[in-house]
N, CA, C and O atoms as a GROMACS GRO file, in nm:
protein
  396
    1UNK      N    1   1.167   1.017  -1.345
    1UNK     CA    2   1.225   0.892  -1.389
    1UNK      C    3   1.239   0.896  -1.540
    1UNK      O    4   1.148   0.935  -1.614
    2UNK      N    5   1.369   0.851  -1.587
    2UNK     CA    6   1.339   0.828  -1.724
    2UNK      C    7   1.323   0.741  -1.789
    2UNK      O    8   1.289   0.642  -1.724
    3UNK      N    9   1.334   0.719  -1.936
    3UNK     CA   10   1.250   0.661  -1.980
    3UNK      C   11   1.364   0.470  -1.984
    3UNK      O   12   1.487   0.473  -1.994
    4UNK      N   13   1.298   0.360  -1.975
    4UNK     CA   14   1.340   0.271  -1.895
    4UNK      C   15   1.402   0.174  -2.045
    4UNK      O   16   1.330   0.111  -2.122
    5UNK      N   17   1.531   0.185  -2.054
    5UNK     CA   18   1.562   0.161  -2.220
    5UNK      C   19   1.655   0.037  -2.185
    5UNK      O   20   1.649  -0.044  -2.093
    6UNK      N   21   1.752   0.052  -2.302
    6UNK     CA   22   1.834  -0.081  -2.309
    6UNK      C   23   1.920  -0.087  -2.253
    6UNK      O   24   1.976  -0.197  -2.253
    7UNK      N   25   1.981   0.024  -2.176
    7UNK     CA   26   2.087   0.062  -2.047
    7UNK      C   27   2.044  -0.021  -1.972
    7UNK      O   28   2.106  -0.128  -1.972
    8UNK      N   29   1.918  -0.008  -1.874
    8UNK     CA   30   1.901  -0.070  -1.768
    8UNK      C   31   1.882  -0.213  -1.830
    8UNK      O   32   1.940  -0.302  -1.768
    9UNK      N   33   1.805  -0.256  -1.952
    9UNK     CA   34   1.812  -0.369  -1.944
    9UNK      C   35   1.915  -0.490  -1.953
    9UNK      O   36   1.911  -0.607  -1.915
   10UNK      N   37   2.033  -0.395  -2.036
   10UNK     CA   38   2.130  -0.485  -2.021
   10UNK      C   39   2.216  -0.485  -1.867
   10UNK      O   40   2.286  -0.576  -1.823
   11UNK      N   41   2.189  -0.365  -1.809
   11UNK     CA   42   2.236  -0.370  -1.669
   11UNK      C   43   2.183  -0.552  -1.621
   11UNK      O   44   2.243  -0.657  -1.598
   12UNK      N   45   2.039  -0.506  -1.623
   12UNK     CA   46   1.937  -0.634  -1.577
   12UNK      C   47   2.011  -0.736  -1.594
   12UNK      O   48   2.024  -0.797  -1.488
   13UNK      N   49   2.069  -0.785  -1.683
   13UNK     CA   50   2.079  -0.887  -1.774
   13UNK      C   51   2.248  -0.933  -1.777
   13UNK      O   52   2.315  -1.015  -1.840
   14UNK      N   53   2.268  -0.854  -1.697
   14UNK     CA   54   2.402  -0.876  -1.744
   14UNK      C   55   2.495  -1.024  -1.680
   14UNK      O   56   2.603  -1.066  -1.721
   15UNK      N   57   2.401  -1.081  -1.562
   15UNK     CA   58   2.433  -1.210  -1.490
   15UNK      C   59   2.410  -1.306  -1.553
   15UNK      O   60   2.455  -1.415  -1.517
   16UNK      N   61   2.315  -1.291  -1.693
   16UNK     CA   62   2.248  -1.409  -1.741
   16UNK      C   63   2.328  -1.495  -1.874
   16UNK      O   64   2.375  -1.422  -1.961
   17UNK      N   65   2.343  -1.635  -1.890
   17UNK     CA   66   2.398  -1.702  -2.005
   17UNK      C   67   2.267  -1.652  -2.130
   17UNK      O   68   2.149  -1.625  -2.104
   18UNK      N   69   2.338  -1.650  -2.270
   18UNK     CA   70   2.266  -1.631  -2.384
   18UNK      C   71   2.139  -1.682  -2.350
   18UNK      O   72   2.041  -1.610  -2.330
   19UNK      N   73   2.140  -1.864  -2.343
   19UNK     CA   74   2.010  -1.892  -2.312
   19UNK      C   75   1.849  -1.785  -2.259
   19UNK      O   76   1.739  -1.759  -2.308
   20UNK      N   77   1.942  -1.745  -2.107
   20UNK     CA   78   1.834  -1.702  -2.025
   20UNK      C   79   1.835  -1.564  -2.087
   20UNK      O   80   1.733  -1.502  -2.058
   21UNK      N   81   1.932  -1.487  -2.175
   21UNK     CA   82   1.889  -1.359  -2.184
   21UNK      C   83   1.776  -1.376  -2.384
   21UNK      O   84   1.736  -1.290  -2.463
   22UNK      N   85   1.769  -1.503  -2.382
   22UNK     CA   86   1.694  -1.504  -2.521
   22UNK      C   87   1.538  -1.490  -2.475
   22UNK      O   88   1.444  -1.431  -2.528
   23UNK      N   89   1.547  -1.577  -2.342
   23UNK     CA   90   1.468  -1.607  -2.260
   23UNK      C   91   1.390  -1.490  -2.240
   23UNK      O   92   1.272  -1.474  -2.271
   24UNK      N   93   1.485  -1.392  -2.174
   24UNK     CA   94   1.423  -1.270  -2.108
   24UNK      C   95   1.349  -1.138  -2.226
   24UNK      O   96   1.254  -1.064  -2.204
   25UNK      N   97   1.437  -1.148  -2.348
   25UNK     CA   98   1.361  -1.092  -2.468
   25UNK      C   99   1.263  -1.127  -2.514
   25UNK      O  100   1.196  -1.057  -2.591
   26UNK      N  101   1.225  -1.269  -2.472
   26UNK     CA  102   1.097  -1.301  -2.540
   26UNK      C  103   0.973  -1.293  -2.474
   26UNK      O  104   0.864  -1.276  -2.529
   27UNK      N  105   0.996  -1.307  -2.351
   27UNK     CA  106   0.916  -1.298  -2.203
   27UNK      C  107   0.885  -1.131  -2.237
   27UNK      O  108   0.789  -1.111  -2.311
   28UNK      N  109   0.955  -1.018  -2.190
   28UNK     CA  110   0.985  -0.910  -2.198
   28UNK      C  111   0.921  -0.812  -2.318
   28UNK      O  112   0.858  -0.706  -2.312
   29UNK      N  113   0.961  -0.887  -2.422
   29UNK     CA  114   0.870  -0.836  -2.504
   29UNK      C  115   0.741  -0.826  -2.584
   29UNK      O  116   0.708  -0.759  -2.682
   30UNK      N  117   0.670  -0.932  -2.497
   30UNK     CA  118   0.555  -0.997  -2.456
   30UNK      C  119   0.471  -0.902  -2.425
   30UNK      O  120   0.367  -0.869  -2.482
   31UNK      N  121   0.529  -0.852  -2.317
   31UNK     CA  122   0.454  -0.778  -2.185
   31UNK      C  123   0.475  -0.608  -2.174
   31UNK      O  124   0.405  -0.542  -2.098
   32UNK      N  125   0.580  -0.549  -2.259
   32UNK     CA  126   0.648  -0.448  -2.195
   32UNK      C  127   0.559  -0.317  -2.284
   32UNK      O  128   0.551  -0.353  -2.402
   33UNK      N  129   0.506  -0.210  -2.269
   33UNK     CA  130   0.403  -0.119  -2.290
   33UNK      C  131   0.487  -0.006  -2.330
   33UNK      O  132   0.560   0.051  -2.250
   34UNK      N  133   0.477   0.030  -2.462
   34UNK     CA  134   0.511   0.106  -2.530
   34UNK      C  135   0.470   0.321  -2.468
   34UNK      O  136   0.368   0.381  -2.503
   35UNK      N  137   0.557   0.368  -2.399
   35UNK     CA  138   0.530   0.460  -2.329
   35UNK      C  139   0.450   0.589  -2.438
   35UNK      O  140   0.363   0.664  -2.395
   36UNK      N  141   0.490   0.593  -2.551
   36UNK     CA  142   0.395   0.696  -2.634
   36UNK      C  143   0.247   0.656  -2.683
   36UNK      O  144   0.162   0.740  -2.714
   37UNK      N  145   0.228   0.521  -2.687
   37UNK     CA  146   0.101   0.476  -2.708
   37UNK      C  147   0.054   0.500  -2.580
   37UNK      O  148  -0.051   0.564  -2.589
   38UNK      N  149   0.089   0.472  -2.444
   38UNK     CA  150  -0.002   0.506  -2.319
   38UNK      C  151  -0.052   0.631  -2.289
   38UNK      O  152  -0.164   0.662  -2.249
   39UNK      N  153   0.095   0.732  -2.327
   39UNK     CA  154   0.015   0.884  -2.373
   39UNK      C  155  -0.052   0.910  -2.446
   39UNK      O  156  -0.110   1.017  -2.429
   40UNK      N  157  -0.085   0.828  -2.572
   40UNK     CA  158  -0.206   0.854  -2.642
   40UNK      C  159  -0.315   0.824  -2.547
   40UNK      O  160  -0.366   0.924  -2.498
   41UNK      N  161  -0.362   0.712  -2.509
   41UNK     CA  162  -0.444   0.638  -2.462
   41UNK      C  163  -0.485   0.735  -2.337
   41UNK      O  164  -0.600   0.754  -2.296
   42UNK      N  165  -0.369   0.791  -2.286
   42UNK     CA  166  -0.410   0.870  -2.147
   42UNK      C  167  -0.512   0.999  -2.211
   42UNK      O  168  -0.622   1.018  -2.159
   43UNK      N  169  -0.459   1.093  -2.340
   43UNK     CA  170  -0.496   1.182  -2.365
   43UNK      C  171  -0.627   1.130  -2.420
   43UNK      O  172  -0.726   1.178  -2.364
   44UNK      N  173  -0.644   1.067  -2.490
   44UNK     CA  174  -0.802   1.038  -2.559
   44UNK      C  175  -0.878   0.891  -2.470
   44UNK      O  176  -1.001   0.888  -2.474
   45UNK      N  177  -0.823   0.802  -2.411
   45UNK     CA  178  -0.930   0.731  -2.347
   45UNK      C  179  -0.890   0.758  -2.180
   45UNK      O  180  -0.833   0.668  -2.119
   46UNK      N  181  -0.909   0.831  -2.142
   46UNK     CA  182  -0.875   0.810  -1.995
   46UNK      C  183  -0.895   0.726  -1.897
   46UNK      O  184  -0.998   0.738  -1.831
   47UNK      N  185  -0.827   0.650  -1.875
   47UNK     CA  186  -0.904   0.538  -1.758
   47UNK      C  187  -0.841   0.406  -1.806
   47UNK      O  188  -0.813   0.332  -1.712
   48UNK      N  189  -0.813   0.362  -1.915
   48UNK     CA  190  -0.782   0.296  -1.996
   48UNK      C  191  -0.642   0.265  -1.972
   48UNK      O  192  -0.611   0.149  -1.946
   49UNK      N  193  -0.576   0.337  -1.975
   49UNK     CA  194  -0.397   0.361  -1.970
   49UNK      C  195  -0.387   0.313  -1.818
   49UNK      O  196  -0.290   0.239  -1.798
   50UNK      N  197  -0.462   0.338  -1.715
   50UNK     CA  198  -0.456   0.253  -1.599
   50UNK      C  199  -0.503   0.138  -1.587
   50UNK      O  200  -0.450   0.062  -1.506
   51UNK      N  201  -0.614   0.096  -1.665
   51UNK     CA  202  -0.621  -0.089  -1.678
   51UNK      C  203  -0.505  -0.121  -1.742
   51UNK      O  204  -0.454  -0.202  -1.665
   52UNK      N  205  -0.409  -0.104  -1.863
   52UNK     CA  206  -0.296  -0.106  -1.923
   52UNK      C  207  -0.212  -0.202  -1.850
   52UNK      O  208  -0.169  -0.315  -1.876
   53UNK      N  209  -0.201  -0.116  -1.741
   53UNK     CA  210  -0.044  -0.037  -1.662
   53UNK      C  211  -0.124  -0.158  -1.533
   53UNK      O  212  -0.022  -0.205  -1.482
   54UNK      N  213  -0.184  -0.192  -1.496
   54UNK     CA  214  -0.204  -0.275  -1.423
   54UNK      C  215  -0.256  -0.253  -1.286
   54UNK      O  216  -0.246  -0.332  -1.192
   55UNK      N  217  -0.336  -0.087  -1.286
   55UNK     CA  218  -0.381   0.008  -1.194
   55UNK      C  219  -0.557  -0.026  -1.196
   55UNK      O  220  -0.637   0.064  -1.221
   56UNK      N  221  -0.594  -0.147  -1.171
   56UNK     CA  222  -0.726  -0.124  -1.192
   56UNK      C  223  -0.818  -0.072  -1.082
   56UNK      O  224  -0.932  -0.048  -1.123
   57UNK      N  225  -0.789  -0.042  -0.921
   57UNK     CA  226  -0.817   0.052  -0.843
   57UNK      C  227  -0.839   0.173  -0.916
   57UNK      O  228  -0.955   0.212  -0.918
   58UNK      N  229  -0.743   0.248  -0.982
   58UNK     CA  230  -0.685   0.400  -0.947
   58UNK      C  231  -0.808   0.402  -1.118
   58UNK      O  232  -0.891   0.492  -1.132
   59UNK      N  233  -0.792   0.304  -1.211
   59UNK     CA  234  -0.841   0.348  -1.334
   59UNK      C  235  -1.044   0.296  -1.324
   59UNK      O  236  -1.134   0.324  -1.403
   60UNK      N  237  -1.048   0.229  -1.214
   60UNK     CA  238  -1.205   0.229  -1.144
   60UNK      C  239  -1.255   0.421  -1.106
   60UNK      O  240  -1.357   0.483  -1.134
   61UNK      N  241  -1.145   0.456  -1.042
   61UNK     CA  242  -1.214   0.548  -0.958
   61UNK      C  243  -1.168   0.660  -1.083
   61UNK      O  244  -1.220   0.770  -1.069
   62UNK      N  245  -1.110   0.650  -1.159
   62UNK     CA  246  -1.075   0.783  -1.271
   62UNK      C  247  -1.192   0.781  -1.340
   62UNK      O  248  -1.243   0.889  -1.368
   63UNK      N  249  -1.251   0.668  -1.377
   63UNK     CA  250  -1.402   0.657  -1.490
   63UNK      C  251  -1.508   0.648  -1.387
   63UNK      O  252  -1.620   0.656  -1.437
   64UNK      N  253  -1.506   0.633  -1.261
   64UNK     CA  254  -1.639   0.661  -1.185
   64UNK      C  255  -1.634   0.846  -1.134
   64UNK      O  256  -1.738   0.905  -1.103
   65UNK      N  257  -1.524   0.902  -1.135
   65UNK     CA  258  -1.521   1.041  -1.115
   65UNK      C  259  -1.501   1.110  -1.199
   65UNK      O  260  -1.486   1.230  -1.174
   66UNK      N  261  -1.491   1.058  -1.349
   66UNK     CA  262  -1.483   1.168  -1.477
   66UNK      C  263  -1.338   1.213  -1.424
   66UNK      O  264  -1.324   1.333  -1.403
   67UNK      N  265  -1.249   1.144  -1.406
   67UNK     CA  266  -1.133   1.168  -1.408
   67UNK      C  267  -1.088   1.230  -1.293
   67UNK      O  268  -0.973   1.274  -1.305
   68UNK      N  269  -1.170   1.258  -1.128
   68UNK     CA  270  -1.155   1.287  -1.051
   68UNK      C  271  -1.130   1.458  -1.052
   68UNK      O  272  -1.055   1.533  -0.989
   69UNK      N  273  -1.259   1.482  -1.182
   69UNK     CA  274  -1.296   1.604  -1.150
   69UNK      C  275  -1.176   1.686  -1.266
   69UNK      O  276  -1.162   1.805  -1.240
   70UNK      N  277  -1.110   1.647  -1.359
   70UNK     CA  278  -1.024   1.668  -1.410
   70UNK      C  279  -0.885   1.667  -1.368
   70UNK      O  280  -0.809   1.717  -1.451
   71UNK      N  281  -0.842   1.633  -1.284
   71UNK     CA  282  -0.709   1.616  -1.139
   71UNK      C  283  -0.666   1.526  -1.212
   71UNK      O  284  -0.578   1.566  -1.288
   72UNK      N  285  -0.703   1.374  -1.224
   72UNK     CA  286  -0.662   1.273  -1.260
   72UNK      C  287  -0.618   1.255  -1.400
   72UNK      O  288  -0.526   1.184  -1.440
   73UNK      N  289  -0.703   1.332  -1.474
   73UNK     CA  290  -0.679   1.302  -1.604
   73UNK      C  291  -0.528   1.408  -1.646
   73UNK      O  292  -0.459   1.368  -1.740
   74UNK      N  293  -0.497   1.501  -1.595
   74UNK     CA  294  -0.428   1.612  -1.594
   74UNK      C  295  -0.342   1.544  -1.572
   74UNK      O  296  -0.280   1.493  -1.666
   75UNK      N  297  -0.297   1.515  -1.410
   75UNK     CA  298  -0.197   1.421  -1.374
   75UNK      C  299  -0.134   1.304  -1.459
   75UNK      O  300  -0.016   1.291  -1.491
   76UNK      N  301  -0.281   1.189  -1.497
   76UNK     CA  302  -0.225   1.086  -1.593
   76UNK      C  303  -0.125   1.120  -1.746
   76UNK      O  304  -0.033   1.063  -1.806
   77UNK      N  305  -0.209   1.252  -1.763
   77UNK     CA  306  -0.129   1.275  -1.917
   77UNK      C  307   0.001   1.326  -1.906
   77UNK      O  308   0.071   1.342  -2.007
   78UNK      N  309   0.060   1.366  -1.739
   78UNK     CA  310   0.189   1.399  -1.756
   78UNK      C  311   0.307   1.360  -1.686
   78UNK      O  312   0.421   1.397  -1.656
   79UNK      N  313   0.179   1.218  -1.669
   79UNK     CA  314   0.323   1.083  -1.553
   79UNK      C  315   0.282   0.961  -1.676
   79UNK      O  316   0.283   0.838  -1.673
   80UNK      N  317   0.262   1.020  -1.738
   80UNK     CA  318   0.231   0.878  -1.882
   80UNK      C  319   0.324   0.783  -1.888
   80UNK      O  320   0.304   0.662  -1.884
   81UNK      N  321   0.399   0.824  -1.895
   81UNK     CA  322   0.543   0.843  -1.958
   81UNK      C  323   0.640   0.736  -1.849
   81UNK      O  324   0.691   0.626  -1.870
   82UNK      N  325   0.637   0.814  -1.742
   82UNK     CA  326   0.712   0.790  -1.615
   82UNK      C  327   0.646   0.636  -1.571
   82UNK      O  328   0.718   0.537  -1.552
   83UNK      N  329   0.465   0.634  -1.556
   83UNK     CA  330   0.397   0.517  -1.538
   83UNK      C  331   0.438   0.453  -1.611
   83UNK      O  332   0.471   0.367  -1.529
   84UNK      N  333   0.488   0.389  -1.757
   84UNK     CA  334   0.488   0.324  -1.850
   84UNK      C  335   0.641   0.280  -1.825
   84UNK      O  336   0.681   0.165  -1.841
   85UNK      N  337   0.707   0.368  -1.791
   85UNK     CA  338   0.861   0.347  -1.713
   85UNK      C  339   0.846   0.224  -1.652
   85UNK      O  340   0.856   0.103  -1.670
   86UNK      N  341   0.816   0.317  -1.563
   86UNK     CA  342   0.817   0.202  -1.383
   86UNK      C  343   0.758   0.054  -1.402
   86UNK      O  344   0.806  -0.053  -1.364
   87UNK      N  345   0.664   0.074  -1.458
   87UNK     CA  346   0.556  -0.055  -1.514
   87UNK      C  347   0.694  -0.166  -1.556
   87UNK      O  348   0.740  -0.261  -1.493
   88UNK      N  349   0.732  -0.109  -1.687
   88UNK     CA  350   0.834  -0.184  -1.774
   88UNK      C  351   0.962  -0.287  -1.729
   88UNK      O  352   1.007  -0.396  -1.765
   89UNK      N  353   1.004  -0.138  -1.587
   89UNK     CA  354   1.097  -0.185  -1.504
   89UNK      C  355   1.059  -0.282  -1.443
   89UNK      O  356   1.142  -0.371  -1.427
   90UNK      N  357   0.940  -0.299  -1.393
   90UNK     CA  358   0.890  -0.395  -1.256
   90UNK      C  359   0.883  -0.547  -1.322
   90UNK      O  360   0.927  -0.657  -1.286
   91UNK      N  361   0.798  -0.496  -1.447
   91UNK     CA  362   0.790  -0.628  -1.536
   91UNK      C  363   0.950  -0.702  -1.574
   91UNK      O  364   0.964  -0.823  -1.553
   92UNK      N  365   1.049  -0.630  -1.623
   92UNK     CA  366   1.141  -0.712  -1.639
   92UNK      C  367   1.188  -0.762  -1.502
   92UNK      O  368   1.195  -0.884  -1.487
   93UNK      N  369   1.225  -0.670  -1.388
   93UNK     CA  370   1.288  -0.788  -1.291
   93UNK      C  371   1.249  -0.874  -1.199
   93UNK      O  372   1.312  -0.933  -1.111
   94UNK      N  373   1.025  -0.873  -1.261
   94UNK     CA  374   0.997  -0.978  -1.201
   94UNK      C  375   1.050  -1.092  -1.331
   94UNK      O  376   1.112  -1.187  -1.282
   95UNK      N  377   1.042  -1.096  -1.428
   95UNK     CA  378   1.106  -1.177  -1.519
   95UNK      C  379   1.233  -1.202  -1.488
   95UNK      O  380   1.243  -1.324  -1.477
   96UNK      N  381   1.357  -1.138  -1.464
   96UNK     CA  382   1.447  -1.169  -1.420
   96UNK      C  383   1.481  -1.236  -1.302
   96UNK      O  384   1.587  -1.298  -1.292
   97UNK      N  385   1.404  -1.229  -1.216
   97UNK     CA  386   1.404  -1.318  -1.097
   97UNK      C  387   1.353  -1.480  -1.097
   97UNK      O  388   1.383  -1.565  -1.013
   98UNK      N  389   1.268  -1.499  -1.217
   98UNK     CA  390   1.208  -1.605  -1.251
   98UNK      C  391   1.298  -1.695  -1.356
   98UNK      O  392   1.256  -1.797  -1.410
   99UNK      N  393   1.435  -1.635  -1.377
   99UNK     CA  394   1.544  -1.668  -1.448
   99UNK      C  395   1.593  -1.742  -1.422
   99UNK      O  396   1.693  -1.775  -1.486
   0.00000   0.00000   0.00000
């Protein structure tokens, strides 16, 4: 997946009067998680970048298994990116639906 930019958001957005799209920038940018800071966070706090991202299952069992044995932490540092995507996406078109 790539990285989730102003393409899709104006895709998102493109039904909405000025109002609701002032609306949706301010909501949006509230909430929306900067994908190179989560790769930091993945590489030096592990576990962390999944409370973030809104994974608090998956970032329970990464800090009760030392990262699931190193698996997890490996994995996290190289879907950082992609997680911080998807996250971003989900967040705007639950915002957009609330439009």
């Amino acid at each position: 997946m790539a990285e989730f930019g102003a393409t899709e958001i104006s895709q998102l957005t493109s039904g909405l009067n000025d109002q609701q799209k002032a609306a949706f920038a301010t909501q949006y940018d509230a909430v929306k998680k900067d994908p190179q800071m989560i790769f930091l966070i993945s590489i030096f706090a592990g576990g962390i970048d999944r409370f973030l991202l809104g994974d608090t299952k998956m970032a329970l069992i990464k800090i009760c298994t030392a990262g699931g044995c190193g698996y997890l932490y490996i994995t996290d540092i190289i879907s950082a990116k992609d997680r911080t995507a998807a996250y971003n996406k989900a967040k705007a078109e639950a915002i957009i639906a609330t439009l």
